[in-house]
N, C-alpha and C positions, 0 to 999 in steps of 0.2 A: 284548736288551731295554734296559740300561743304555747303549749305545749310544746308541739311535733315542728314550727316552725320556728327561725333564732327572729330576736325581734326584730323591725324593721323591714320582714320580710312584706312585699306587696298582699300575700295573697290575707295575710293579716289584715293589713288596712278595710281592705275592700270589702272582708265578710264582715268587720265592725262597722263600717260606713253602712253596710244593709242593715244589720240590727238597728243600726241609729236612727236609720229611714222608717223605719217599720214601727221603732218603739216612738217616734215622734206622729206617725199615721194614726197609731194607734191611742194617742194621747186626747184624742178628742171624744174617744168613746168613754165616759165612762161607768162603775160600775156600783148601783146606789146598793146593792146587798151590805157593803162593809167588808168585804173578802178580797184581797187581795188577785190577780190573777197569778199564777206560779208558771215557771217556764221548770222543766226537770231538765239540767244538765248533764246528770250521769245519772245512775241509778240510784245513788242516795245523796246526791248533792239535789236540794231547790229550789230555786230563786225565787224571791217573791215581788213582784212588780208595784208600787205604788199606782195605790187606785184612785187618788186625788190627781187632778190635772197638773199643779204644779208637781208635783212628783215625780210624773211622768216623763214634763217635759224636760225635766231638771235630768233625767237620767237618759233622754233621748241626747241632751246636748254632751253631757257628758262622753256618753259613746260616740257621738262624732267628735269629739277634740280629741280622744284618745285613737281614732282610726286615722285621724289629720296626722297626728304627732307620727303614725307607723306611717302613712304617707310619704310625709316628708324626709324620712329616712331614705324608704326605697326610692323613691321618683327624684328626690334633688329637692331643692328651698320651698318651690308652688307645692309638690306632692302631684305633681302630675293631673290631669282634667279634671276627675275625680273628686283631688285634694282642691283643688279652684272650686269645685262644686260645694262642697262642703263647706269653705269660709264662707260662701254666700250662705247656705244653710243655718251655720251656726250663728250666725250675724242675723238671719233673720228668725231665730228662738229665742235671742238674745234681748231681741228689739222687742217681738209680741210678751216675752214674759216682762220686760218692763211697762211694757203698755198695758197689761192688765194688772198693774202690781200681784203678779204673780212669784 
């Protein structure tokens, strides 16, 4: 999507705010093998997910400050309901990885 769209466009935020949702959902599973989970991007790009909890969530947060940031561009200063959605979000990974010294 960053790609094909110029930055700041909305529809950027919104598919990053889903990945952040997701890869923060999925943060609490984790995986005792030692193997990373991989997401394939293209056909020879692919990602490899941290399979430790803090990892996880450290990259779940990350991808919502970076869907905030295209938010904010498209929607004005909040980022539009979404982008209000997400500070509470990110505020609360913020707070539980300080609370588990994570």
């Amino acid at each position: 999507m960053q790609e094909v769209y110029p930055k700041g466009h909305p529809s950027v935020g919104i598919v990053l705010a889903e990945l952040g949702k997701l890869l923060n959902a999925e943060s609490g599973n984790t995986d005792d093998s030692g193997s990373g989970k991989s997401l394939q991007k293209k056909e020879d790009i692919v990602i490899q997910l941290p399979v430790d909890v803090t990892g996880r969530m450290g990259v779940a947060r990350e991808t919502l400050v970076k869907a905030l940031a295209e938010l904010r561009i498209g929607f004005g200063r909040s980022g539009g309901l979404v982008g209000k959605e997400l500070e509470y979000l990110v505020e609360g990974i913020s707070r539980e990885m300080t609370a588990n010294r994570l």
